[in-house]
C-alpha positions in Angstrom: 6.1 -7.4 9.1 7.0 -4.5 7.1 9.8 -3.1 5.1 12.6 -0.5 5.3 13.2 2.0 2.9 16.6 1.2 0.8 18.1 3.8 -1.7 19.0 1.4 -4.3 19.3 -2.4 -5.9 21.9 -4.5 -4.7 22.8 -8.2 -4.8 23.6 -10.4 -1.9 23.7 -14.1 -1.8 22.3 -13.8 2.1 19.4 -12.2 0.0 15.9 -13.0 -1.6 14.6 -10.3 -3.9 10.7 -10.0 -4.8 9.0 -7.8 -6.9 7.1 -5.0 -5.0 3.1 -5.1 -5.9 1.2 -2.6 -6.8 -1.2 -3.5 -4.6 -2.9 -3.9 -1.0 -1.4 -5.8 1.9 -3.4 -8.8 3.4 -3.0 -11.5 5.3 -5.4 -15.0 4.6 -6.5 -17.3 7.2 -7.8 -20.8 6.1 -8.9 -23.4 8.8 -10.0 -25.9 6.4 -13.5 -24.9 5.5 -13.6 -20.8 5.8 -11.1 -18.6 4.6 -10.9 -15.1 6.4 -8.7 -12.0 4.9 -7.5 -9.4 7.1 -6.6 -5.7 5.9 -3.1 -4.3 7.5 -5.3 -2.6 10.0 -7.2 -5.9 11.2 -10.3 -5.1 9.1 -12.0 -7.9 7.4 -12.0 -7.7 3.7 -13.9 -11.0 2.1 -17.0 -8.9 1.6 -15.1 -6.3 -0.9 -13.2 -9.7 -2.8 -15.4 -12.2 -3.1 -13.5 -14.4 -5.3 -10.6 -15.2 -2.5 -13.1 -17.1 -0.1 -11.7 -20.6 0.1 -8.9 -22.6 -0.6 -10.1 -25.8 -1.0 -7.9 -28.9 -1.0 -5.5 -27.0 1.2 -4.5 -27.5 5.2 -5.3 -24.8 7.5 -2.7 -21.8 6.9 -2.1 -18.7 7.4 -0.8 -16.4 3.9 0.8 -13.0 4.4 0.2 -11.0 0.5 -0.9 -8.8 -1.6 -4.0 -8.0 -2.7 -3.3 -7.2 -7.2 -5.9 -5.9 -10.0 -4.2 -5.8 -12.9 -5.2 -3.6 -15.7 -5.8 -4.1 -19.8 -2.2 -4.8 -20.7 -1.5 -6.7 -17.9 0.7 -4.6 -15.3 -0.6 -4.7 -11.6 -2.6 -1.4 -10.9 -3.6 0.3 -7.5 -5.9 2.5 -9.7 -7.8 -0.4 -11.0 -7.8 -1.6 -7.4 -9.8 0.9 -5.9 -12.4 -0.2 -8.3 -12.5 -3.0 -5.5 -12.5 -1.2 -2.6 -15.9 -0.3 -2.2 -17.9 -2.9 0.0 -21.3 -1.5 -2.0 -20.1 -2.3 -5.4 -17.8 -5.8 -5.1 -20.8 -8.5 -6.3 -20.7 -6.3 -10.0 -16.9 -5.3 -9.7 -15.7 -8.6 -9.1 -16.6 -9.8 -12.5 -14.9 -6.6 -13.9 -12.1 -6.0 -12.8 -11.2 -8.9 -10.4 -7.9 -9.3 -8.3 -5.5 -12.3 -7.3 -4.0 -12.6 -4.3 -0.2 -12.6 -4.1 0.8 -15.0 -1.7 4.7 -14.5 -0.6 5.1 -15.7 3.2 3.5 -18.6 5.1 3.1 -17.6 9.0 0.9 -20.8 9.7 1.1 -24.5 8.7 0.1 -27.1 10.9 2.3 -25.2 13.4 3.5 -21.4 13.9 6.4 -20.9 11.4 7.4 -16.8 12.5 10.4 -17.8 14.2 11.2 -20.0 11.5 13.5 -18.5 9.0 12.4 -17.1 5.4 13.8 -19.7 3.3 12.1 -22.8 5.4 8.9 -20.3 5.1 9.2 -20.3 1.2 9.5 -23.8 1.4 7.0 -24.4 2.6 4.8 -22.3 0.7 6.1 -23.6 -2.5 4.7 -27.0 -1.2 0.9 -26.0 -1.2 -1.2 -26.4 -4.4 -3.0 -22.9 -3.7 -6.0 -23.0 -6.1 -6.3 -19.6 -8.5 -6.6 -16.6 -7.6 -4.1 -17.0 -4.7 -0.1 -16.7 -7.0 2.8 -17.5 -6.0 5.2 -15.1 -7.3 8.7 -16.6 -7.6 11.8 -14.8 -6.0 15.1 -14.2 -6.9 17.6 -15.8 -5.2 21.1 -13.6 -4.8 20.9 -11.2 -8.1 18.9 -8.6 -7.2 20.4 -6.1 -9.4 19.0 -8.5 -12.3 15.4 -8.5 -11.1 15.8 -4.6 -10.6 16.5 -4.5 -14.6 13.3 -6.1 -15.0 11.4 -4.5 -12.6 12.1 -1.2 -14.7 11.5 -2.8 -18.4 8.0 -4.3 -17.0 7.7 -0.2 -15.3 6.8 -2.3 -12.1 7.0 -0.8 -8.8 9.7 -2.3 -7.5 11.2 -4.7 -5.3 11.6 -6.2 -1.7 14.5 -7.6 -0.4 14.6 -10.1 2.3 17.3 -11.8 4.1 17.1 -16.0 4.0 17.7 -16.3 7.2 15.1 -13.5 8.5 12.4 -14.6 11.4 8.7 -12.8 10.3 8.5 -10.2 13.2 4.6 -9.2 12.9 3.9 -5.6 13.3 7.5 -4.5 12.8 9.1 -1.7 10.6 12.7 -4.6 10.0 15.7 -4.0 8.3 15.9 -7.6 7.4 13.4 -6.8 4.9 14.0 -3.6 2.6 11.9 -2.3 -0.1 13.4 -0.7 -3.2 10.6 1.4 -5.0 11.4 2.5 -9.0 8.5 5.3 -8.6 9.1 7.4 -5.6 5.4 6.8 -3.5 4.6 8.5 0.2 1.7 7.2 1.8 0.5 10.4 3.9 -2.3 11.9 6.0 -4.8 14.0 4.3 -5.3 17.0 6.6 -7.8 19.9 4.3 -8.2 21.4 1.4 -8.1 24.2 -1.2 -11.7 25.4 -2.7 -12.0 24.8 -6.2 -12.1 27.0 -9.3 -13.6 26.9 -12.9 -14.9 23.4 -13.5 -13.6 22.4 -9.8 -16.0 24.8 -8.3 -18.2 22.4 -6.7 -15.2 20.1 -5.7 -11.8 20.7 -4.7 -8.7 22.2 -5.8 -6.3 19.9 -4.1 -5.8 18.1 -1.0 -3.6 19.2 1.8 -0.9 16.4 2.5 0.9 16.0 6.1 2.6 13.4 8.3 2.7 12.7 12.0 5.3 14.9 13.5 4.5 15.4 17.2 1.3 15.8 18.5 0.2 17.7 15.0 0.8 16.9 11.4 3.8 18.3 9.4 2.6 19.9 5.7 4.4 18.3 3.2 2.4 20.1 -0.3 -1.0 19.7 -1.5 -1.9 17.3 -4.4 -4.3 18.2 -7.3 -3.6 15.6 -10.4 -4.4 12.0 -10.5 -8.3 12.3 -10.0 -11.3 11.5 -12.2 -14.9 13.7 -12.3 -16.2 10.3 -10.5 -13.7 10.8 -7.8 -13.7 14.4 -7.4 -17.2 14.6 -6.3 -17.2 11.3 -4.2 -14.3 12.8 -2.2 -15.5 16.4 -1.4 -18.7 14.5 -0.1 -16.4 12.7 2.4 -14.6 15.8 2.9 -17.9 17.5 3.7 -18.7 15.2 6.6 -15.0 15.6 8.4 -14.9 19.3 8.1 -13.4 21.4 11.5 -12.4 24.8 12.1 -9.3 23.5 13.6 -5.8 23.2 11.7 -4.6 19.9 12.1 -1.3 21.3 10.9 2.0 22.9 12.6 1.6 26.5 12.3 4.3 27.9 9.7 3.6 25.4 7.3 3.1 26.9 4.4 -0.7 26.2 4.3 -3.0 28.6 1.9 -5.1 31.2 4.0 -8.3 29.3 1.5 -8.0 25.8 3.3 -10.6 24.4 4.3 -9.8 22.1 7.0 -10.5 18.3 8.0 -10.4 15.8 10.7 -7.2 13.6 9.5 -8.6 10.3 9.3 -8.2 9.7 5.4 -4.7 8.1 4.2 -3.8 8.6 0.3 -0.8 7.3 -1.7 0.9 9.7 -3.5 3.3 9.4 -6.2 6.2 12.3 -6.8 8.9 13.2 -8.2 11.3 14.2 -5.1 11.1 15.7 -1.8 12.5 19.3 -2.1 15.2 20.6 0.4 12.6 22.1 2.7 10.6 19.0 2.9 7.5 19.0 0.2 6.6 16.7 -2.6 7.6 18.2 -5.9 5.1 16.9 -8.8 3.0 14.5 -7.0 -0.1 12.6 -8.4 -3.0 11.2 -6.8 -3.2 7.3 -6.9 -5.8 6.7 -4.0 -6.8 6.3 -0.7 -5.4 3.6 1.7 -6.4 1.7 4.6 -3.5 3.1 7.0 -4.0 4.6 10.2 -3.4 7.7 9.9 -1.5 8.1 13.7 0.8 5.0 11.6 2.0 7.7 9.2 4.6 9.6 10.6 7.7 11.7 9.4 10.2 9.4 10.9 8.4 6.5 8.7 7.5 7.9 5.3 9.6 11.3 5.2 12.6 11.7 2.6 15.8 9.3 3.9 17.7 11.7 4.9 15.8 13.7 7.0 
């Protein structure tokens, strides 16, 4: 079940409010003796976190969370995160920068609990002794303009509302939850990309950002900040393998004559300032690549509210 975009905090006694996490959605399945984590795309993800492979002393359940690395002063960080998300590197990374798992809604528990509403979910989840790393991350009942003020003086991402009364509806985009971000974030399709110059030369300039609009993506700006030399060269190697003489783009969008262009398979998050008036990210920053499907990621979903 996912969350609608809302414009602002608000309170509501009808409403629970969470805080947003900076991190990867998952959902935990536990049948008493193995514990098997899904990615939102149905990809299994114990091999890349090691550390949440049981829950021992619990009844079979099913957990819908997050997935949170937090970094050296404490705040959850997608950044540290994709640390983690390498399959090749999670025995040593584990031990370095390891993650918890955020647990927020109970689907399964000793019986199917979706149609149930949220409030009989979160009791029952505040009834299970889940051994550490698996959190449970206490809501705010009614005051969500309260939790907002801390969400900003922590410079956490943000929050989720959800109604007490709401069924879980898998797989759907509901109003009866809404998501309140502090940090404007776009989660879009990377379609090419502009050659290098000077010490980028043998990388990439920026990547060339679109969403699903039709049968073709729709350019929304190019992103060059928010990279490290490590990640620079690790990503113009993927980019090497995807390369196609093909635009992947609407024609008239703005795209550089230079582009280089790619298959659009690879999903990034994105963090900007504002969309401008004709539809681009103004002043955004690489924060990393996600595990969407990139057909998932379309204007109506992830482009400016008022479009």
């Amino acid at each position: 079940m996912l969350a609608t975009r809302w414009s602002r905090p608000f309170s509501d006694p009808e409403w629970a409010f969470e805080v947003k996490w900076d991190g990867v959605r998952a959902v935990a399945h536990w049948n008493g003796s193995e514990l098997t984590t899904y990615s939102r795309r149905g990809r299994r993800v114990g091999e890349t976190y090691p550390e949440l492979s049981v829950l021992e002393g619990v009844p079979p359940c099913i957990l819908d969370g997050e997935i949170v690395a937090f970094d050296a002063a404490g705040k959850p960080s997608f950044g540290v995160l994709q640390q983690r998300m390498n399959l090749r590197r999670a025995g040593s990374a584990a031990a370095e920068w390891p993650v918890s798992f955020m647990a927020f809604d109970l689907l399964y528990l000793t019986e199917p609990l979706i149609t149930s509403p949220w409030s009989r979910r979160r009791a029952a989840l505040e009834s299970l002794e889940l051994p550490s790393p698996f959190l449970v991350p206490e809501p705010v009942l009614g005051d969500g303009e309260a939790l907002w003020d801390g969400v900003g003086t922590q410079e956490l991402e943000g929050m989720v509302a959800k109604r007490v009364d709401s069924a879980y509806h898998p797989g759907t985009r509901s109003p009866e939850w809404r998501k309140v971000s502090r940090v404007d974030q776009v989660r879009a399709v990377v379609g090419g990309y502009l050659p290098g110059e000077r010490s980028r030369m043998a990388t990439f300039g920026s990547l060339l950002l679109g969403l699903v609009d039709g049968e073709r993506l729709r350019y929304i700006g190019s992103v060059g900040t928010g990279f490290t030399g490590e990640t620079l060269r690790a990503i113009r190697s993927a980019l090497d393998e995807m390369t196609t003489a093909d635009s992947p783009f609407h024609d008239g969008g703005d795209v550089a004559r230079t582009a280089v262009y790619v298959e659009p398979s690879l999903t990034a998050l994105v963090e900007f300032k504002e969309w401008t008036h004709t539809g681009k990210l103004r002043a955004p920053a690489f924060k990393g690549f996600t595990d969407n499907r990139w057909e998932s990621l379309t204007w109506d979903s992830e482009g400016p509210p008022e479009h």
